[in-house]
GUBASE-983426 format. One record per residue (C-alpha): x, y, z; residue in three letters. Coordinates in steps of 0.25 Angstrom, whole numbers, plus 5000, padded with zeros to 4 digits. Layout:
XYZALA ...
//
This chain:
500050005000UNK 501050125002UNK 501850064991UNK 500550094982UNK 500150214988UNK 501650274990UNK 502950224980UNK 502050174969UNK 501550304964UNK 503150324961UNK 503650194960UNK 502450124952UNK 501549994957UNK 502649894950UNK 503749964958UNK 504350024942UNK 504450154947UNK 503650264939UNK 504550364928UNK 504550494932UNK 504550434948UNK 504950334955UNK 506050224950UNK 505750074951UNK 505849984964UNK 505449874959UNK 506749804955UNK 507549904963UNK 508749914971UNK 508250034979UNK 506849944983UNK 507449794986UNK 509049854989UNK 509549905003UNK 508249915012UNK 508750055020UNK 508750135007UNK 507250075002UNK 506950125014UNK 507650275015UNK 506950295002UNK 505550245006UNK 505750335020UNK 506550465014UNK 506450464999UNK 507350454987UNK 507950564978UNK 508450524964UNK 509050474956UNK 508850344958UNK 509550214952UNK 508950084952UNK 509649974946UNK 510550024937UNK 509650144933UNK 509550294939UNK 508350334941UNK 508250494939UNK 507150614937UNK 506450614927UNK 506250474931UNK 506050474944UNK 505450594953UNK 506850624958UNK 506450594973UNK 505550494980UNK 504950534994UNK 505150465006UNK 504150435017UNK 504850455030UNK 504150585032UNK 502650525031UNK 502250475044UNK 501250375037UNK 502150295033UNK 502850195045UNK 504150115045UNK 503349995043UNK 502750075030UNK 503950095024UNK 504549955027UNK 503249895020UNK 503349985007UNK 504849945008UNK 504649805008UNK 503449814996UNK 504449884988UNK 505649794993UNK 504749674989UNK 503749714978UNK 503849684961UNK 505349624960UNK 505949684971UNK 506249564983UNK 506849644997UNK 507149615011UNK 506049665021UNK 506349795026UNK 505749815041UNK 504849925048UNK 506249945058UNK 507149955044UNK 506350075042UNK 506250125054UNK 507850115054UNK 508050185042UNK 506950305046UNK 507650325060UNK 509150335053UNK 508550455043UNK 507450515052UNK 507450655047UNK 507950655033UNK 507150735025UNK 507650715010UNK 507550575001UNK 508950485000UNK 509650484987UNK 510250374980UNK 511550394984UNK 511150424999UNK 510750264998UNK 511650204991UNK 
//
């Protein structure tokens, strides 16, 4: 449900991304790679470019930045693991579980930041 109602406006039902917004995560590094940066992304946001596989995702491609969800109080740790684990574990993507406290974890460590992370910030 916030998959649908949140990312796939941007990042499209079949998890291909959308031209002109959002890059794919189905079949992406970013969704099924290192558990903390999917995380920071969903919690703080991205700025672009993006690369994905072996292709850099830039405006006009992509809307250039992607708004995180750590500011809106409706959404709980347990919300952002759920979303996580869809993406981590929807169309061709197979991730390890990511928990409610790995969240947590990763919203206590940048409590207060107020700008998206960049690619190179999470390499």
């Amino acid at each position: 449900t916030l998959f649908r109602s949140i990312c796939q406006t941007c990042h499209s039902a079949d998890g291909n991304g959308i031209n002109g917004s959002a890059p794919p995560l189905n079949k992406s590094d970013w969704a099924i790679g290192d558990k903390s940066r999917l995380i920071k992304v969903i919690l703080y946001g991205l700025s672009g470019p993006i690369t994905i596989g072996t292709k850099v995702y830039k405006a006009p491609e992509i809307s250039g930045e992607m708004p995180g969800l750590a500011s809106n109080s409706n959404f709980s740790d347990e919300d952002i693991a759920q979303v996580a684990n869809y993406i981590r574990n929807s169309w061709s993507n197979k991730g390890d579980k990511i928990s409610q406290e790995t969240v947590s974890e990763i919203r206590k460590k940048y409590k207060g930041r107020q700008k998206p992370f960049n690619e190179a910030e999470l390499k």
